[in-house]
C-alpha positions as CSV (number, residue, x, y, z in Angstrom):
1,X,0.0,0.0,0.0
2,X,3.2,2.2,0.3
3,X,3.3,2.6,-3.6
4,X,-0.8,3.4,-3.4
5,X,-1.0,7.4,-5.7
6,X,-4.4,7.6,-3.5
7,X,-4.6,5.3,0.1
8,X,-8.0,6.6,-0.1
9,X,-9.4,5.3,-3.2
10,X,-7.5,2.3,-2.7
11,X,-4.4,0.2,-4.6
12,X,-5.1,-1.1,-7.9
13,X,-3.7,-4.7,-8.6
14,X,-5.9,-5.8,-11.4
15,X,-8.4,-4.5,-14.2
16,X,-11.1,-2.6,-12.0
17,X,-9.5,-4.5,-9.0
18,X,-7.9,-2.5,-5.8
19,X,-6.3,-3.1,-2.3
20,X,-7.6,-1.2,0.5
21,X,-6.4,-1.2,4.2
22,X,-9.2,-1.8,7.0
23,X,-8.3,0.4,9.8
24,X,-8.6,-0.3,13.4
25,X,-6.8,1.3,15.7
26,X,-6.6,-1.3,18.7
27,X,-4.6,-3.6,16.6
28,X,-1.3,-2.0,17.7
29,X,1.5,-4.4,16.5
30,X,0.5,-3.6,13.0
31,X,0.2,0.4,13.2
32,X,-3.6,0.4,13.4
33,X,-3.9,-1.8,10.1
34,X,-6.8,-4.2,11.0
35,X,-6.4,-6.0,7.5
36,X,-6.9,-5.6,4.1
37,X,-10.1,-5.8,1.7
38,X,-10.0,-7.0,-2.1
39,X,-12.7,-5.0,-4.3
40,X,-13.7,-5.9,-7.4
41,X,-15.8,-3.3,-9.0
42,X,-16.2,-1.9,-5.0
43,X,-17.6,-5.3,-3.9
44,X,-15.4,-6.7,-1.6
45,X,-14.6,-10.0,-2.9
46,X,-11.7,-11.2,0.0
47,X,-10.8,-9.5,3.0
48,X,-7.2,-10.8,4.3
49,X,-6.8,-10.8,8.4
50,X,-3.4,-11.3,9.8
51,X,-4.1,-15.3,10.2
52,X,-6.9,-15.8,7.4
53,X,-9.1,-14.7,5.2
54,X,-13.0,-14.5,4.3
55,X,-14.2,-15.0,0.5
56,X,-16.7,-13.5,-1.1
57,X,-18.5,-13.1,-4.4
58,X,-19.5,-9.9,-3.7
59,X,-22.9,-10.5,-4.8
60,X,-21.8,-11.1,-8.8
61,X,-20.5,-14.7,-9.6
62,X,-19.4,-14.2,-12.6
63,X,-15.7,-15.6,-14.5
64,X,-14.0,-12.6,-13.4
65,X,-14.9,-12.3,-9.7
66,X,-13.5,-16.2,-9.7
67,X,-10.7,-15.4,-11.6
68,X,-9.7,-12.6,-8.8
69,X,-10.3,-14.7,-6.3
70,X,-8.4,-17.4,-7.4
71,X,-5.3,-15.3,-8.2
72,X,-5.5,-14.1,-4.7
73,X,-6.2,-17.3,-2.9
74,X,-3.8,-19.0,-0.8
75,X,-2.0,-21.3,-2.5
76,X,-3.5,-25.1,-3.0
77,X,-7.1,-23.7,-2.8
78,X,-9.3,-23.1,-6.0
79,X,-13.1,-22.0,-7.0
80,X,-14.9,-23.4,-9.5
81,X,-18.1,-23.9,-10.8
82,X,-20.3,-26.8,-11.9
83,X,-24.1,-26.8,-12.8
84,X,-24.5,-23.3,-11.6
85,X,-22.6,-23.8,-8.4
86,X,-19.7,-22.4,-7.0
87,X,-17.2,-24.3,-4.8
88,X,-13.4,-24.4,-3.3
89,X,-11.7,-27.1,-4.0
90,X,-8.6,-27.8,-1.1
91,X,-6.0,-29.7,-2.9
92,X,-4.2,-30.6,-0.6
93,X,-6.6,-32.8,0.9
94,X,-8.7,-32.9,-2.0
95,X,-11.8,-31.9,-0.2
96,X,-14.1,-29.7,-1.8
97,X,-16.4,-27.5,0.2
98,X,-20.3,-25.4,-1.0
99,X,-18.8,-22.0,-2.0
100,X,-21.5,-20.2,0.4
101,X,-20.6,-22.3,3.3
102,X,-16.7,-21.3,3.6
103,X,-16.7,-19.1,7.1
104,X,-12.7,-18.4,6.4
105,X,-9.8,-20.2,5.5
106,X,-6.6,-20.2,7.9
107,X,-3.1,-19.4,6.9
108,X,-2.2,-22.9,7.9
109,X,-4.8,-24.5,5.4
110,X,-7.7,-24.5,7.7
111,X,-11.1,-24.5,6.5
112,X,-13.6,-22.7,9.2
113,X,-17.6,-23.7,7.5
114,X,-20.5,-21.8,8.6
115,X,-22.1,-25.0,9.2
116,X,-20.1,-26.0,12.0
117,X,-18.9,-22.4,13.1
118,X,-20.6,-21.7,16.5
119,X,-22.9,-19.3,16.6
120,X,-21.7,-18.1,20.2
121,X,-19.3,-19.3,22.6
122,X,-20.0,-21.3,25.7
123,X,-19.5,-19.2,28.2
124,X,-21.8,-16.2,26.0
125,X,-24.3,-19.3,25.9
126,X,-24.1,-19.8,29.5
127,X,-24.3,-16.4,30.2
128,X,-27.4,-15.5,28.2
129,X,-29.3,-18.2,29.8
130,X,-29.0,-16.2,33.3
């Protein structure tokens, strides 16, 4: 983002693609830079945390928000699409997962689902039920 003409309209990295920084200033290790969002068109397509990332299609799935995503995935992890449906595909275990239902994927390889991501911790459970 150093070599960014503009911070405020973003980096561009690809054809009507851009980098932008997410602020927050109580992460202090990384001089208030919370993250980082990938926009495709403005929709924000990927947004990259310091130990993973969240994918999107930004409300368009279409070639080109696929191709963006996977030229910006991690590496050993691809989207594709088959009758209409979009899914990543984990090579490295050869597991492939429903597009919608990836929560965010881990710099380790991880793969966090919304169908197993709990909805609130115990103790917020435990606590609500007071």
């Amino acid at each position: 983002m150093e070599t960014a003409r503009d911070k405020s309209k973003g980096k561009p990295i690809a054809n009507n693609t851009r980098l932008w920084e997410i602020k927050n200033p109580l992460v202090l290790d990384t001089g208030g830079i919370g993250g980082y969002e990938i926009r495709l068109h403005g929709n924000v397509i990927m947004t990259i945390y310091r130990h993973h990332i969240e994918l999107s299609d930004g409300g368009w799935r279409t070639v080109t928000t696929k191709e963006r995503l996977n030229r910006y995935l991690l590496r050993g992890f691809y989207v594709y699409q088959k009758d209409w449906e979009w899914y990543l595909k984990d090579w490295d275990s050869n597991t492939v997962y429903d597009f919608g239902d990836v929560y965010w994927i881990h710099n380790d390889g991880r793969v966090m689902l919304y169908s197993t991501h709990p909805c609130y911790p115990e103790e917020l459970m435990e606590s609500e039920s007071r």
